[in-house]
N, C-alpha and C positions, 0 to 999 in steps of 0.2 A: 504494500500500500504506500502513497504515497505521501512526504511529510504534508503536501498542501492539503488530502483529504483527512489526514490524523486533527491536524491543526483548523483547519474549519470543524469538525464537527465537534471538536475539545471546544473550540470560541463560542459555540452553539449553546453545547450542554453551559458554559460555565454565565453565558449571556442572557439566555432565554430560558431551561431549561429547572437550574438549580437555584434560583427566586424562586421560581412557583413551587417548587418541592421543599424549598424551605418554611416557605407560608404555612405548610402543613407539617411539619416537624421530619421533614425527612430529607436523603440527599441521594444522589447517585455518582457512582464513580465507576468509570470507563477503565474496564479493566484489558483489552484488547480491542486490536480490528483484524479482521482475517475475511481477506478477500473484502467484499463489500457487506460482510455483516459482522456489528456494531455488538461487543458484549458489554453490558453494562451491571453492577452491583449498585442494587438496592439498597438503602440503609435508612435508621431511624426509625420516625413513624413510619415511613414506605417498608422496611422490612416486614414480610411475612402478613402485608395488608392483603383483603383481599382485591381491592382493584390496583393492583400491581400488574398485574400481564395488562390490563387497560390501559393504566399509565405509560407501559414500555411501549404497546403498539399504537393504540390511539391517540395516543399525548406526540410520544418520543420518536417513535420510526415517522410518523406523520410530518412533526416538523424536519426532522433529517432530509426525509425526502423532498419536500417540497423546498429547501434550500439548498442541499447537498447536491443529490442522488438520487432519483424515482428508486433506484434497483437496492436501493439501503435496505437490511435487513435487520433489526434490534432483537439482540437475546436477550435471558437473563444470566448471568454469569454467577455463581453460587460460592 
């Protein structure tokens, strides 16, 4: 992968991303990229919520993609 797409979606999560997950006592932290899908660690209140897989695809791959990469893929990384 490349440092431009490591470093855009790092500017992402740290811009857009982890305010809103803060507002709710939680954070995430990018723990890989591999190929075009995005592994991300849940923590906080996000850990172990259950709209967590929500937040990753409909919050987080959503934005990815629409500023990144359509073809981003968001895990959860454990």
């Amino acid at each position: 992968m490349s440092d431009t797409l490591s470093d855009q979606i790092s500017l992402i999560l740290e811009e857009k991303i982890a305010p809103a997950l803060e507002m709710d006592g939680g954070y995430c932290e990018l723990v890989e990229i591999r190929d075009k899908v995005v592994f991300l660690r849940l923590g906080g209140a996000c850990s172990g919520c259950p709209s967590a897989t929500i937040t990753l695809k409909s919050g987080i791959e959503r934005i990815l993609r629409q500023e990144v990469d359509p073809e981003i893929l968001v895990e959860q990384a454990w």
